[in-house]
Every structure is written in structure tokens, then in C-alpha cells.
N, C-alpha and C positions, 0 to 999 in steps of 0.2 A: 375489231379487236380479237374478235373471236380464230382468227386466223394466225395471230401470234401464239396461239396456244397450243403447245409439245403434247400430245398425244404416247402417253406410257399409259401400259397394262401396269397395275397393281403391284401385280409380282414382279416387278420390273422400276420399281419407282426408287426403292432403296440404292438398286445399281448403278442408275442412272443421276443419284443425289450424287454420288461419291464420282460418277465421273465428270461433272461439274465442277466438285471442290478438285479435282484433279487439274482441272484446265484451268482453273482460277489462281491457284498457287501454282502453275508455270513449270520453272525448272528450278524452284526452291526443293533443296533436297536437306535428309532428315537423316538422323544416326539411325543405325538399323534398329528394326521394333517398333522406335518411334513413331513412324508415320500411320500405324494402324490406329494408334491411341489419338494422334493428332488430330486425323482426320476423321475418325469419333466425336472426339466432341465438337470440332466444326461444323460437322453434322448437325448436331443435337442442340447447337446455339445458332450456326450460322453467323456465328461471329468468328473471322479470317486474324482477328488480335489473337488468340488462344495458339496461334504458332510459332509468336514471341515467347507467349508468354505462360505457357506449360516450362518446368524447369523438374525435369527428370535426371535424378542420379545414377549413377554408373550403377548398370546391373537391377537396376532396381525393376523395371519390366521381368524379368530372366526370372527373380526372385518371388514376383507375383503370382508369374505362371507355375512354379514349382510347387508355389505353397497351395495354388487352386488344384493340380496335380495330385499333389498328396493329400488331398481331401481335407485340409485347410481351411476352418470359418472365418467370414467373413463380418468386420463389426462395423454398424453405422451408427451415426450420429443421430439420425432421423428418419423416421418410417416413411418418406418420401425416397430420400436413397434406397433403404432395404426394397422398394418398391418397382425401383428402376431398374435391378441388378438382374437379370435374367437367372432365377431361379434351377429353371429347367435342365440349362445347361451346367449350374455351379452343384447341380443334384448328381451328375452323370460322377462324378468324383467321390462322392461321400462326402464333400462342404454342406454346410447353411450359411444362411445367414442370421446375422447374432444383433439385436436391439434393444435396448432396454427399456428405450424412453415411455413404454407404457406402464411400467414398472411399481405398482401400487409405494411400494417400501422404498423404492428411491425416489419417490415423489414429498415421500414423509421426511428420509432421512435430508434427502435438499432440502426441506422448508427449514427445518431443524437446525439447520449447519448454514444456511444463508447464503447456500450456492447453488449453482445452475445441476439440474438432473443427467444434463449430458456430464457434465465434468465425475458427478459420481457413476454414470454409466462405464466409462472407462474403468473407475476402480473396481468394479462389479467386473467387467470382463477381462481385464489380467487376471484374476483365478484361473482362468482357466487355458491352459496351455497349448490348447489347438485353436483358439483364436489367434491368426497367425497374418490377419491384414486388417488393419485399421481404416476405416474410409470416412475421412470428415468432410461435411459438405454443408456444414450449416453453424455449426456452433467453434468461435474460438476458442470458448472455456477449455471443448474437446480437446481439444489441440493443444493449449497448454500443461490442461492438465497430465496428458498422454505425453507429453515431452520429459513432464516432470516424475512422470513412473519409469522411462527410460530410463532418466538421468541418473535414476538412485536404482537401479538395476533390476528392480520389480518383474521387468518386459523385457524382452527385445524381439518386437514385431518381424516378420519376414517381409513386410511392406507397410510403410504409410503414407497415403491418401489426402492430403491434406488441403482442400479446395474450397475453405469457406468463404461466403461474400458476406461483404459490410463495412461498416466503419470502424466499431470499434475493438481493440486491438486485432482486427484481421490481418493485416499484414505483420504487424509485430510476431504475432503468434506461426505463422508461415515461416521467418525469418530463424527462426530458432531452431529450427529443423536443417537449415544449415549447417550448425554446427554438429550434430551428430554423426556418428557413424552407424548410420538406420537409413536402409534405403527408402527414399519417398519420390512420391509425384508432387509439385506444390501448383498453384498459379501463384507469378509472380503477380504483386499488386491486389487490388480488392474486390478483382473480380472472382466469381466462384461458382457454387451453387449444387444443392443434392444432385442435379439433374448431371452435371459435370460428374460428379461423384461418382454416377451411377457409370456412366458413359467410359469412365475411363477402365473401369473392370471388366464391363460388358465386352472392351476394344480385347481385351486378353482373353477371356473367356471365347473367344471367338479364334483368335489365334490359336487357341487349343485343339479345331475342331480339326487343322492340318496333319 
């Protein structure tokens, strides 16, 4: 057995991932940008569905890197995403990244109000004006409720992120984001996950380093 095993350096294994996902998706080709982001988080899941089923609006990579560019924070749903986001490189801009869910006073004001901490996390971070990309990857509440600060004009994000897993209202709450005119990344259907979240910023943040 020990004979079928590829033999990569270290610093060599990341490269060697992606040329892999290269051969395995073929001559499937991607709109431009696209493919850094796709093959990100095919990466990072190893699951080959996510080139279905990533649904990227026009401009909306373009719009991401701009806002990482211009030193632009970044907000998550959950300190598992903020975790995954490659800081280092989102520091070289003047970004952070923006979380709330540890949040003593939104922890009160949710139990108070009978709602979820992410959904008043969102309200907590439209104050503030250079928060300028939404990344949800775990909570729909997020997601609704952040549609819903759109809607009434509160916000309008430079990018959102919208990649929660589960059942309930996850895909509903993805779904809604099609109607707007707010660039986002969504997965179609109920797959998702912070770790996607993280992957799909990380995919641009890295296109920046050109």
C-alpha cells in the first residue's frame, strides 16, 4: 500500500491539492474570478458539488476585492469564520475583521427580545460604515435579518456572503438575496458552513497578493 503513496514536501502539498481539483473538474470552465473562489472552497470541503452550487452575482468578486482594497471590515456571523479568514493578509489593507457574538450586551439584549445574537449582531454592525462585507456561514437569522436592514435602506453592504448550513429557513433565507441588488456569494441549497465562509474571502484575499 505503502507504494501508492505521493510523496509531496510540505510546502508543496497546497499546490499539489489544487492541481488535483484541476484534473478532476476537467475542461469545466468558470466566468472569470470565479475559479479562484471555486476552487477554494473545493479545497477546504473536498466536495466537487460546490461548482454547481456556489451562485455568484455579477461583479460581486470585483466588489469584494475593492472593499478588502480599500481597507474595508469584514463581519461574521461566528468566531469560527472570523477564525478562518486569514487575518494577516486582510491587516496588509487596514481591514479587520468585525464579530460580535461574544458580545456581553447582545447576549442580554437577545434573551430580552427573544432572538438570536447573530440577528442583533448585524444590527450592532450597520452602525458602522466601513463594515463593508457581510460573511454568514452559520446563522440564517443573520441572513434574514441583514436582508432586512438592506431592505429598508439602513445598509448597503459592498459584498454579501451568504453560506449558511441547515435546515431551517436556510435556503429560504439564501433565496432572498436574489432579489436584491447587493452583490453576494450564496450556496444554492443547504449546504454551507463558517469554514466555506471563511474560504471564500480567503479565495480573494489571495487574488489581491497579484
Amino acid at each position: 500500500m505503502l507504494d501508492k503513496i505521493e510523496i509531496v514536501k510540505p510546502e508543496d502539498i497546497e499546490k499539489r491539492s489544487f492541481e488535483i481539483i484541476t484534473d478532476i473538474l476537467g475542461d469545466t470552465v468558470f466566468p472569470a474570478l470565479h475559479e479562484s473562489v471555486i476552487k477554494r472552497v473545493i479545497h477546504t470541503t473536498a466536495d466537487f458539488e460546490f461548482a454547481k452550487l456556489l451562485n455568484i452575482s455579477e461583479g460581486a468578486i470585483e466588489n469584494g476585492i475593492k472593499a478588502i482594497k480599500e481597507g474595508g471590515n469584514i463581519v461574521t456571523d461566528t468566531m469560527m469564520a472570523a477564525s478562518g479568514i486569514n487575518k494577516k493578509e486582510l491587516g496588509k489593507y487596514g481591514g479587520r475583521i468585525v464579530c460580535y457574538m461574544n458580545d456581553e450586551v447582545i447576549a442580554k439584549k437577545a434573551k430580552a427580545r427573544n432572538t438570536t445574537r447573530a440577528c442583533l449582531c448585524m444590527e450592532k454592525a450597520s452602525a458602522d460604515k466601513n463594515n463593508r462585507i457581510f460573511v454568514i456561514g452559520n446563522a440564517p437569522t443573520a441572513l434574514i435579518r441583514l436582508y432586512e436592514l438592506i431592505n429598508e435602506g439602513t445598509i448597503s453592504p459592498d459584498l454579501v456572503v451568504g453560506v449558511p448550513v441547515g435546515f431551517v429557513n436556510v435556503v429560504e433565507s439564501k433565496e432572498l438575496f436574489k432579489t436584491l441588488d447587493v452583490p453576494y456569494i450564496i450556496t444554492d441549497g443547504r449546504k454551507g458552513g463558517s469554514n466555506i465562509a471563511a474560504a471564500i474571502i480567503n479565495a480573494m484575499l489571495y487574488m489581491n497578493r497579484v
